[in-house]
N, CA and C atoms as a LAMMPS dump frame, in Angstrom:
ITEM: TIMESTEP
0
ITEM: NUMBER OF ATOMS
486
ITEM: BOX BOUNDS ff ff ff
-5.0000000000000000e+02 5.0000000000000000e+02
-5.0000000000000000e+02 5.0000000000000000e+02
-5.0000000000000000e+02 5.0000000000000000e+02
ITEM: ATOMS id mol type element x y z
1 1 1 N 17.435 6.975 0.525
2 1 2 C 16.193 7.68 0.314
3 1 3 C 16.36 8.66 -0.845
4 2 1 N 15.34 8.414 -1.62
5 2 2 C 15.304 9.488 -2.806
6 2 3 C 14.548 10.903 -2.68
7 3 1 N 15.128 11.762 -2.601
8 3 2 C 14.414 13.258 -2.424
9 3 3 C 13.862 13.71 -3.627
10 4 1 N 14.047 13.633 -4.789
11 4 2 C 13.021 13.825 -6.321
12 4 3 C 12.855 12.92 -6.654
13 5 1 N 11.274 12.615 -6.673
14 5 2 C 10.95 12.113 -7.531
15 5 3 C 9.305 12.476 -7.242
16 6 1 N 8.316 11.148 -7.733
17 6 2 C 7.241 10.738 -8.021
18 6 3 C 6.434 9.893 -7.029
19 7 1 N 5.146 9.947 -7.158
20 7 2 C 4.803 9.151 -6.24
21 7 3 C 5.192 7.583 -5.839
22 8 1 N 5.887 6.951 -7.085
23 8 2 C 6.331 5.692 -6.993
24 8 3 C 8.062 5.78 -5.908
25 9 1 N 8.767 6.772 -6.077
26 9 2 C 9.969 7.217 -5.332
27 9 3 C 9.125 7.251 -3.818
28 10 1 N 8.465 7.996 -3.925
29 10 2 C 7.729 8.068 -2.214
30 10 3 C 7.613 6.364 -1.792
31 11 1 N 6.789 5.828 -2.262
32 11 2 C 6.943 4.323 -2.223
33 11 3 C 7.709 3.971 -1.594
34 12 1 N 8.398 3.723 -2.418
35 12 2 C 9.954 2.692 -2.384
36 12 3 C 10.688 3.259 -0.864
37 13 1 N 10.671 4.776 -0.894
38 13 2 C 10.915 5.81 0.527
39 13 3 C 10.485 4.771 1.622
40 14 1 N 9.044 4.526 1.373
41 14 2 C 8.114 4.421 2.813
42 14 3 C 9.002 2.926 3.154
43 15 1 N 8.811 1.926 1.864
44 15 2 C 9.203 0.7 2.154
45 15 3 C 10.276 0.193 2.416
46 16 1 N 11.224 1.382 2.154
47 16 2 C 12.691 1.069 2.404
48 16 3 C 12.401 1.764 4.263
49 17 1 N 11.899 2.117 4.361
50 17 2 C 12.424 2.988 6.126
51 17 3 C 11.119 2.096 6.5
52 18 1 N 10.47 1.112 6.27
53 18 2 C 9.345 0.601 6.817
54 18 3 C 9.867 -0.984 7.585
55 19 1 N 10.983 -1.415 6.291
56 19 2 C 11.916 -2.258 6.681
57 19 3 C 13.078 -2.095 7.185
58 20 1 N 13.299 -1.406 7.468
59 20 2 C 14.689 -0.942 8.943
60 20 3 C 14.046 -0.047 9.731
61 21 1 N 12.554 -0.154 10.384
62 21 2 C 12.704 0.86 10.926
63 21 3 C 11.13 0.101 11.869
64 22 1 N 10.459 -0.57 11.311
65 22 2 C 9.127 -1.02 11.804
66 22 3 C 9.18 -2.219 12.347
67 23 1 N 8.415 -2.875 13.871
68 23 2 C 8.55 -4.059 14.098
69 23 3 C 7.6 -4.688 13.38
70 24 1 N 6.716 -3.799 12.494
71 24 2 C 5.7 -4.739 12.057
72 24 3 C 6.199 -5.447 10.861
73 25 1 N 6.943 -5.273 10.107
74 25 2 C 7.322 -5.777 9.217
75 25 3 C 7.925 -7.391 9.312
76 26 1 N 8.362 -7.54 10.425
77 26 2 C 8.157 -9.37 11.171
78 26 3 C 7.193 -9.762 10.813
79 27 1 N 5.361 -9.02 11.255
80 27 2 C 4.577 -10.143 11.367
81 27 3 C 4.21 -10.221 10.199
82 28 1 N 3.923 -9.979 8.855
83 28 2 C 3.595 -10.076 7.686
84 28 3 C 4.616 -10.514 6.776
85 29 1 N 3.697 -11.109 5.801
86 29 2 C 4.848 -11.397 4.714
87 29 3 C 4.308 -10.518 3.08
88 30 1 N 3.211 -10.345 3.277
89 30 2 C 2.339 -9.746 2.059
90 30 3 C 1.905 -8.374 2.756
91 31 1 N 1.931 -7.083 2.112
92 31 2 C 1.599 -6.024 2.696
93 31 3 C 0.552 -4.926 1.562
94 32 1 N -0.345 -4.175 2.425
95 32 2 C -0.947 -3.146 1.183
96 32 3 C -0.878 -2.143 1.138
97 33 1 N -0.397 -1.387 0.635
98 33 2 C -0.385 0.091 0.356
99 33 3 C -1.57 1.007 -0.113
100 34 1 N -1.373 2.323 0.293
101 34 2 C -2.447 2.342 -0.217
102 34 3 C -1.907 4.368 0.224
103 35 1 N -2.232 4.774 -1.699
104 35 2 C -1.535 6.292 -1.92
105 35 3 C -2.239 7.503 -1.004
106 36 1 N -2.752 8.458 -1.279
107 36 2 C -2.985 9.215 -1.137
108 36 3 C -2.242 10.918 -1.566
109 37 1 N -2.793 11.935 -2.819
110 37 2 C -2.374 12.279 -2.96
111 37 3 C -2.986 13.553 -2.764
112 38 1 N -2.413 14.452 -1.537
113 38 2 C -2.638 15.622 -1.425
114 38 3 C -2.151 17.067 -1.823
115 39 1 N -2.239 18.5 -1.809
116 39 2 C -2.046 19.515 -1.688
117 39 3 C -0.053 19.103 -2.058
118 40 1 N 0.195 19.183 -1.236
119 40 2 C 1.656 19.4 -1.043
120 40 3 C 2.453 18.422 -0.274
121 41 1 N 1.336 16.912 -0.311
122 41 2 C 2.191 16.039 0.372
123 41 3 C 1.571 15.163 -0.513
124 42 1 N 2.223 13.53 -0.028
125 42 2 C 2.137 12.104 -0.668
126 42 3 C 1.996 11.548 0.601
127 43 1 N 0.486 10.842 0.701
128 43 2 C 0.243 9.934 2.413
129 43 3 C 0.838 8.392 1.331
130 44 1 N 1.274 7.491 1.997
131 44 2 C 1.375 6.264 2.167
132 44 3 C 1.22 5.358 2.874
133 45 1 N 0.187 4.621 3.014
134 45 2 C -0.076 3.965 4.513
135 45 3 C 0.102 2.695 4.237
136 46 1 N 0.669 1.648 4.553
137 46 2 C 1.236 0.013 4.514
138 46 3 C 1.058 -0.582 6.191
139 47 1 N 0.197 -1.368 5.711
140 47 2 C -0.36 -2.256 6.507
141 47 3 C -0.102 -4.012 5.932
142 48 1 N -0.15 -4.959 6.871
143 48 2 C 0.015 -6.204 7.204
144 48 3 C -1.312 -6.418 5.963
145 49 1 N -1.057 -7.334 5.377
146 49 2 C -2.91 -8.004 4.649
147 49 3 C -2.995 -8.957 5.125
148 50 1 N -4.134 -9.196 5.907
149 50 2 C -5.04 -10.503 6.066
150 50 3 C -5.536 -11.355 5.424
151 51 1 N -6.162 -10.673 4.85
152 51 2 C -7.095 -11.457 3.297
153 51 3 C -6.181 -11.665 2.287
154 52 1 N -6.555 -12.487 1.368
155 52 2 C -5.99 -13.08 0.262
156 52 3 C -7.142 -12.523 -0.699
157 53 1 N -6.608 -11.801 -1.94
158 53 2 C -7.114 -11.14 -2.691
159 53 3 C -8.302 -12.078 -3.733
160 54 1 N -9.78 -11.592 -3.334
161 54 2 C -10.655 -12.283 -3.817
162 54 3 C -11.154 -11.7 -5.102
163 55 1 N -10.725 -12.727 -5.922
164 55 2 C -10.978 -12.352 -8.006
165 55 3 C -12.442 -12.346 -8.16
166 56 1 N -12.578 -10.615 -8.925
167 56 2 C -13.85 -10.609 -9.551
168 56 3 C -13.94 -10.756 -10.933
169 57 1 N -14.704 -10.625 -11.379
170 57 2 C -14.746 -10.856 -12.874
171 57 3 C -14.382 -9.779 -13.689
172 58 1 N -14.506 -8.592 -12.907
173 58 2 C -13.247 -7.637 -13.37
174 58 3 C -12.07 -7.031 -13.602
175 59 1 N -11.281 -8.348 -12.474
176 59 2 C -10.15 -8.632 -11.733
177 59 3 C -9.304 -9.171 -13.455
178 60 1 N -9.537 -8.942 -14.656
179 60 2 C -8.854 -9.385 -15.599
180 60 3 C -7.512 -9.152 -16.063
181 61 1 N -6.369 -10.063 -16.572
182 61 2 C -5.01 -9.395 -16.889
183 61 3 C -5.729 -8.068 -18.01
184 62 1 N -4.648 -6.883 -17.635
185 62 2 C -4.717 -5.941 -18.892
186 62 3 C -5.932 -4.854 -18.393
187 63 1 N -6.928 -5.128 -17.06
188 63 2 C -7.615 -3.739 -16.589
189 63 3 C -7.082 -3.153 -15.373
190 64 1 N -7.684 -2.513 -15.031
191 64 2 C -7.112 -1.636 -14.069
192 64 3 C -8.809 -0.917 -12.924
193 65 1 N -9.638 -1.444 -13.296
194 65 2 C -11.167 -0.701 -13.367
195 65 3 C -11.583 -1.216 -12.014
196 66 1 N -11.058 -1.65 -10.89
197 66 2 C -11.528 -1.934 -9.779
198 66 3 C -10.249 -1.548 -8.86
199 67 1 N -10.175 -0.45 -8.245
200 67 2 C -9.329 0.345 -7.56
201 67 3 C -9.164 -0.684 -5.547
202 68 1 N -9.856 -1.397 -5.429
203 68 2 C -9.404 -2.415 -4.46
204 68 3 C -8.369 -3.951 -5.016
205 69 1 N -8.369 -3.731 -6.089
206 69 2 C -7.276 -4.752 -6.714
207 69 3 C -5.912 -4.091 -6.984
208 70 1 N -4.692 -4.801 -6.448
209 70 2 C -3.364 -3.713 -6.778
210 70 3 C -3.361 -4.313 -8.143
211 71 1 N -2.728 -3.245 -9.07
212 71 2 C -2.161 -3.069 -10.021
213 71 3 C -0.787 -3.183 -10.34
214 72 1 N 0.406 -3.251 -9.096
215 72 2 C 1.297 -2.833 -8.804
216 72 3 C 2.001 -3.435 -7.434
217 73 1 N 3.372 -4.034 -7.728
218 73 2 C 4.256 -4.659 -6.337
219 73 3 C 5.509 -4.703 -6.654
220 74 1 N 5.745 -4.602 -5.765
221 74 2 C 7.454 -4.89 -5.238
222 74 3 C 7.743 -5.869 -4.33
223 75 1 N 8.577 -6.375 -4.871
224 75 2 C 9.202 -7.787 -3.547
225 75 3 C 10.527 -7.375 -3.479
226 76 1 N 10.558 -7.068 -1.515
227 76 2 C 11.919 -6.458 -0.741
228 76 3 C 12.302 -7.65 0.087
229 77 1 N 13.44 -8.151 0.217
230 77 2 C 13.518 -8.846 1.454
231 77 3 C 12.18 -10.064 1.423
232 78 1 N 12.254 -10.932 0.152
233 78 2 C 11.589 -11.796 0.502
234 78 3 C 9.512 -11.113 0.992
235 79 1 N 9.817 -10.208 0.987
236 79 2 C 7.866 -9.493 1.502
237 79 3 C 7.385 -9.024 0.076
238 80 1 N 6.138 -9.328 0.161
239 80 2 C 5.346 -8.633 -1.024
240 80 3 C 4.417 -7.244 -0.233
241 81 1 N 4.885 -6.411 -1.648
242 81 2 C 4.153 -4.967 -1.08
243 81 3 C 3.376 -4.467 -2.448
244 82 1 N 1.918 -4.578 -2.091
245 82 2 C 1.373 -4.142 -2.984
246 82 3 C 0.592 -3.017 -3.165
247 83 1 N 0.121 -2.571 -3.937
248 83 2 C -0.356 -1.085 -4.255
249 83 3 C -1.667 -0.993 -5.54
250 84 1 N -2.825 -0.029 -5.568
251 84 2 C -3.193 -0.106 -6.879
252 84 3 C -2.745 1.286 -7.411
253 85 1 N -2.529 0.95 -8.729
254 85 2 C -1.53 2.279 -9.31
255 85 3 C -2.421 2.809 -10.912
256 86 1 N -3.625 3.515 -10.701
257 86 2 C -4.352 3.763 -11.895
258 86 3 C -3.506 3.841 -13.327
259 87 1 N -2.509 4.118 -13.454
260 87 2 C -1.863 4.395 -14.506
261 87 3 C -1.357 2.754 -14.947
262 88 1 N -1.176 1.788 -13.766
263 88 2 C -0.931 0.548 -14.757
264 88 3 C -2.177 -0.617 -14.513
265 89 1 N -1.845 -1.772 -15.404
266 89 2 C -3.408 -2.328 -15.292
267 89 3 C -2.629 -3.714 -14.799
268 90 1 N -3.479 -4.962 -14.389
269 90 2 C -3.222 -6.062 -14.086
270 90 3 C -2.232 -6.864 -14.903
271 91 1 N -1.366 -7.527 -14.406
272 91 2 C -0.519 -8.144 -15.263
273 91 3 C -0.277 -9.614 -15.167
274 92 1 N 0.203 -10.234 -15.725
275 92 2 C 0.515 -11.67 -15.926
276 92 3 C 1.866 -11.988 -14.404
277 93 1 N 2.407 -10.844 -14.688
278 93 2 C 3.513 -11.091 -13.932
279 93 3 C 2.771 -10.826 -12.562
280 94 1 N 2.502 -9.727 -12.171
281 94 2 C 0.942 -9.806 -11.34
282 94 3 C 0.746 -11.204 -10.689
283 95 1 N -0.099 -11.551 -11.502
284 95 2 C -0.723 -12.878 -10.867
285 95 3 C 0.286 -14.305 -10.71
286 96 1 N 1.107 -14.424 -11.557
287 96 2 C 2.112 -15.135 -10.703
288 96 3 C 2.673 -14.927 -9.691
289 97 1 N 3.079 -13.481 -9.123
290 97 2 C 3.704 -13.285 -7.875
291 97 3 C 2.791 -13.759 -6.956
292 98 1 N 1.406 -13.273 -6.929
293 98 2 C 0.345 -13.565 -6.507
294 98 3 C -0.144 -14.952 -6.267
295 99 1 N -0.292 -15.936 -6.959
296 99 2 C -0.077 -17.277 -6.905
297 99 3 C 0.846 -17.745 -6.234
298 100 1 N 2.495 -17.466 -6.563
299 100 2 C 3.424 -17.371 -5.726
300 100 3 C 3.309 -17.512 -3.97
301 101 1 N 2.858 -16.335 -4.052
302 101 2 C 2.615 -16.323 -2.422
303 101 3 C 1.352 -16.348 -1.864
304 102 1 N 0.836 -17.274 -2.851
305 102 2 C -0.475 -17.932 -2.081
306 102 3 C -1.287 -16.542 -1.692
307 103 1 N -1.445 -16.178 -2.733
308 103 2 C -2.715 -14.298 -2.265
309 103 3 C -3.713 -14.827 -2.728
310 104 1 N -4.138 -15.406 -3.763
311 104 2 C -5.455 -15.165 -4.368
312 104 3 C -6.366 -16.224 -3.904
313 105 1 N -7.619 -15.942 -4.209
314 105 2 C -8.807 -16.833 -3.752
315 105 3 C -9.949 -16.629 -4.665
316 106 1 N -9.984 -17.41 -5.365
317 106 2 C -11.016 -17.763 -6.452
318 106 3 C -12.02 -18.381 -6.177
319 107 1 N -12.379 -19.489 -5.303
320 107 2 C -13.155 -20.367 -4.526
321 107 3 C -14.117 -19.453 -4.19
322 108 1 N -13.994 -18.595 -3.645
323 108 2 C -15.233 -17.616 -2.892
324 108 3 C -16.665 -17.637 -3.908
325 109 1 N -16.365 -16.975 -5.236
326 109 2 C -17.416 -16.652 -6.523
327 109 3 C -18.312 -18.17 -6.706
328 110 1 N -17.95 -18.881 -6.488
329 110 2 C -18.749 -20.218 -6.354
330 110 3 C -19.443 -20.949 -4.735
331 111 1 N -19.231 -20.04 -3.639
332 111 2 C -19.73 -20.622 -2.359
333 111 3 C -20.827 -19.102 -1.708
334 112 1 N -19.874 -17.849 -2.161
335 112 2 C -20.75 -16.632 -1.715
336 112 3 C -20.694 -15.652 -2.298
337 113 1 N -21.706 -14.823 -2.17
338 113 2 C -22.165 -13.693 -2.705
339 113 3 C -21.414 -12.589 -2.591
340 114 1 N -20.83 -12.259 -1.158
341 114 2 C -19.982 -11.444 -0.651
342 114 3 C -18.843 -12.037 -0.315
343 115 1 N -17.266 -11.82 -0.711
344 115 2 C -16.403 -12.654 -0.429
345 115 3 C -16.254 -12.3 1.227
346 116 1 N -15.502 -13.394 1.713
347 116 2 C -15.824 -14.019 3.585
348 116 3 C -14.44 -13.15 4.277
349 117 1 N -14.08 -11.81 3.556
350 117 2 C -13.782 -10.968 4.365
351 117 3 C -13.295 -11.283 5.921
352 118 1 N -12.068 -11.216 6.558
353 118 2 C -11.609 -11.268 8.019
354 118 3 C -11.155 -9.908 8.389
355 119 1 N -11.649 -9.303 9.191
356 119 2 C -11.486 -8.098 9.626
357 119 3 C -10.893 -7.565 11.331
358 120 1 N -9.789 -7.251 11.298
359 120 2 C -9.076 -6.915 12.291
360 120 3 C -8.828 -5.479 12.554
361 121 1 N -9.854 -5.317 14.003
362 121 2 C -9.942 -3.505 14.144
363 121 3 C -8.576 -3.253 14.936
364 122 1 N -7.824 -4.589 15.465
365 122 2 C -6.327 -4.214 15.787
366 122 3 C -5.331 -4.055 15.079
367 123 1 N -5.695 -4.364 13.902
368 123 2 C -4.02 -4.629 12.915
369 123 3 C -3.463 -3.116 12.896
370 124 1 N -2.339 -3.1 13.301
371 124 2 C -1.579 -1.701 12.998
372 124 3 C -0.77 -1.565 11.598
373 125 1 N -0.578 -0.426 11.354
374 125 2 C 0.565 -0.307 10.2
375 125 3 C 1.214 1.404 10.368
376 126 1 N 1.394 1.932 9.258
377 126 2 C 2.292 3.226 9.382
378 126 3 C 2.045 4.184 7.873
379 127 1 N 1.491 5.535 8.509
380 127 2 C 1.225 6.489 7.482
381 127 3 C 2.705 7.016 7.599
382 128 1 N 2.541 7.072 5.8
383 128 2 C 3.944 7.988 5.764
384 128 3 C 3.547 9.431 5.399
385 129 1 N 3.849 10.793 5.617
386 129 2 C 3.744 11.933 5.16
387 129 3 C 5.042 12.268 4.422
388 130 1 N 5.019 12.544 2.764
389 130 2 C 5.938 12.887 2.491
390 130 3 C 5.883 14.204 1.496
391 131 1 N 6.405 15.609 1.843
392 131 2 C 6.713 16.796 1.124
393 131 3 C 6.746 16.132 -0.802
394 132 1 N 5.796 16.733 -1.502
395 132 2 C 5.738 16.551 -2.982
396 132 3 C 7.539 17.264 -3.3
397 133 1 N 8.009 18.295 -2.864
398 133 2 C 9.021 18.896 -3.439
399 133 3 C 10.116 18.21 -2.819
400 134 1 N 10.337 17.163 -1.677
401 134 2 C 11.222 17.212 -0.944
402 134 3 C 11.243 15.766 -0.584
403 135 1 N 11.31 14.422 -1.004
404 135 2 C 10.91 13.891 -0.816
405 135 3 C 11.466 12.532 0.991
406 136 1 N 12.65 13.569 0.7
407 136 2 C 13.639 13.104 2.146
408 136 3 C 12.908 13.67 3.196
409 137 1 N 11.997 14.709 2.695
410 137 2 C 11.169 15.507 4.611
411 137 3 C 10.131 14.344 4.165
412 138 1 N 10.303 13.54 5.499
413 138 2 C 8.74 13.014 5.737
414 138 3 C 8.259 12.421 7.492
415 139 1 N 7.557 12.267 7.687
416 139 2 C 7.202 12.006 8.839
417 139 3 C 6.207 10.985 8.876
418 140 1 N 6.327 9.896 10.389
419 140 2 C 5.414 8.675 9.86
420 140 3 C 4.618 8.805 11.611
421 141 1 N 3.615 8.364 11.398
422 141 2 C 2.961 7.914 12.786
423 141 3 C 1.991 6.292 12.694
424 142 1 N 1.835 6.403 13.352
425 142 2 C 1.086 5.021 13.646
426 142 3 C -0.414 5.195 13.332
427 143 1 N -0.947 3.835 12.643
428 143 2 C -2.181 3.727 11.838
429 143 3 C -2.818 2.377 12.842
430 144 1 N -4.178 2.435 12.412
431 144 2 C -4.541 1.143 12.236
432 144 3 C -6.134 0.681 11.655
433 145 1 N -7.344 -0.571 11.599
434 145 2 C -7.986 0.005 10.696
435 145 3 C -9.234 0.381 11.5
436 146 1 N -9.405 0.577 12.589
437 146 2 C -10.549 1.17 13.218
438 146 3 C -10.289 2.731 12.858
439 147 1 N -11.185 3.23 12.558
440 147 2 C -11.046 5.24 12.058
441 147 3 C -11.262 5.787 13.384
442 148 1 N -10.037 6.04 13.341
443 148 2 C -9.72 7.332 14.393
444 148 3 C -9.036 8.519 13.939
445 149 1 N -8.92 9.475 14.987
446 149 2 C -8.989 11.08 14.492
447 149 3 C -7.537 11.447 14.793
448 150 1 N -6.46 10.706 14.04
449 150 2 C -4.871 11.219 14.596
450 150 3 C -4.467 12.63 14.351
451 151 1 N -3.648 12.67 15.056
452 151 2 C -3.2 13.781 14.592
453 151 3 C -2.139 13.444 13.797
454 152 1 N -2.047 14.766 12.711
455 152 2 C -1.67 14.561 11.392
456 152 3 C -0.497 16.035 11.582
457 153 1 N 0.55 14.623 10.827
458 153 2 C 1.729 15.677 11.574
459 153 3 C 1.907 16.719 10.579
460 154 1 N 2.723 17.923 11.045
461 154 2 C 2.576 19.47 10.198
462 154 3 C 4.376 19.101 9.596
463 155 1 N 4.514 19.095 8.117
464 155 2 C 5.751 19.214 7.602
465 155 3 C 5.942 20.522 7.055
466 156 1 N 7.022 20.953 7.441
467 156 2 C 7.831 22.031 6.645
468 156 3 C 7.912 22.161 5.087
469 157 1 N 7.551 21.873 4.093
470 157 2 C 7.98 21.712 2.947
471 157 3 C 8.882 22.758 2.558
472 158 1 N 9.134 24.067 3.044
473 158 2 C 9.55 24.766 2.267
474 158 3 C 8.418 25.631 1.421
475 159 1 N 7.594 25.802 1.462
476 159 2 C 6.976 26.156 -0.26
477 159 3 C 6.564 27.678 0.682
478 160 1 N 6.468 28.283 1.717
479 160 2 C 6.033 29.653 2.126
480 160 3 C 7.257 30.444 2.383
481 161 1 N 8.432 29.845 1.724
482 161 2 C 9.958 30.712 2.233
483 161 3 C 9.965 31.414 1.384
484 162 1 N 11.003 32.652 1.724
485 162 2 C 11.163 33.682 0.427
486 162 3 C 12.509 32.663 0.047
């Protein structure tokens, strides 16, 4: 675990302790991330994906302009973990991984209007809380995608000590 760094170090944090540490990481083979950047922490929440990523016409190598498309992956252990990361845009290498593991779905833009979406209010996954200054303090609890009101754990960062 890396204690300085960046939000991409938090990452790699969540996904390295997500894979020695989560049973969910069995049932998926493709996963999504997804940042959050607060006050004095970094949320990371990685969940299982269902869907296979449906291409819009904005979905082009080289943009970045539709914030439900990742921008951004890592392959650990054979799993794809993806992320959208405003600072980089779609890539070639991108969409081969993507092809690769059978993510994308192009077919949709020619049968419907709204792509055919599968939605699971059971799928679980795992918020990570991690200290901006500290990046070894973090704490994880259990997610999933029905919105509920968790409680949100309190980290120490350090930042009110003399």
């Amino acid at each position: 675990m890396i204690s300085k760094g960046n939000a991409n170090d938090a990452i790699n944090n969540a996904i390295t302790d997500f894979i020695h540490t989560s049973k969910l990481y069995k049932q998926d083979t493709v996963f999504n991330l997804k940042i959050t950047n607060k006050d004095s922490e970094l949320i990371v929440g990685i969940m299982g994906k269902i869907n296979k990523l449906f291409i819009k016409s904005n979905n082009k190598i080289g943009t970045n302009s539709d914030p439900t498309f990742p921008t951004n992956f890592v392959i650990k252990n054979g799993k794809l973990f993806l992320w959208y990361d405003p600072n980089k845009t779609i890539s070639r290498e991108l969409r081969s991984v993507l092809i690769q593991y059978n993510h994308l779905d192009s077919v949709w833009m020619k049968e419907y209007d709204i792509p055919p979406y599968v939605v699971d209010d059971g799928k679980k996954g795992v918020l990570y809380y991690f200290c901006k200054t500290n990046l070894s303090i973090y704490k994880k609890t259990a997610s999933n995608t029905i919105r509920r009101h968790y409680k949100i754990p309190k980290l120490d960062c350090g930042l009110n000590k003399w």
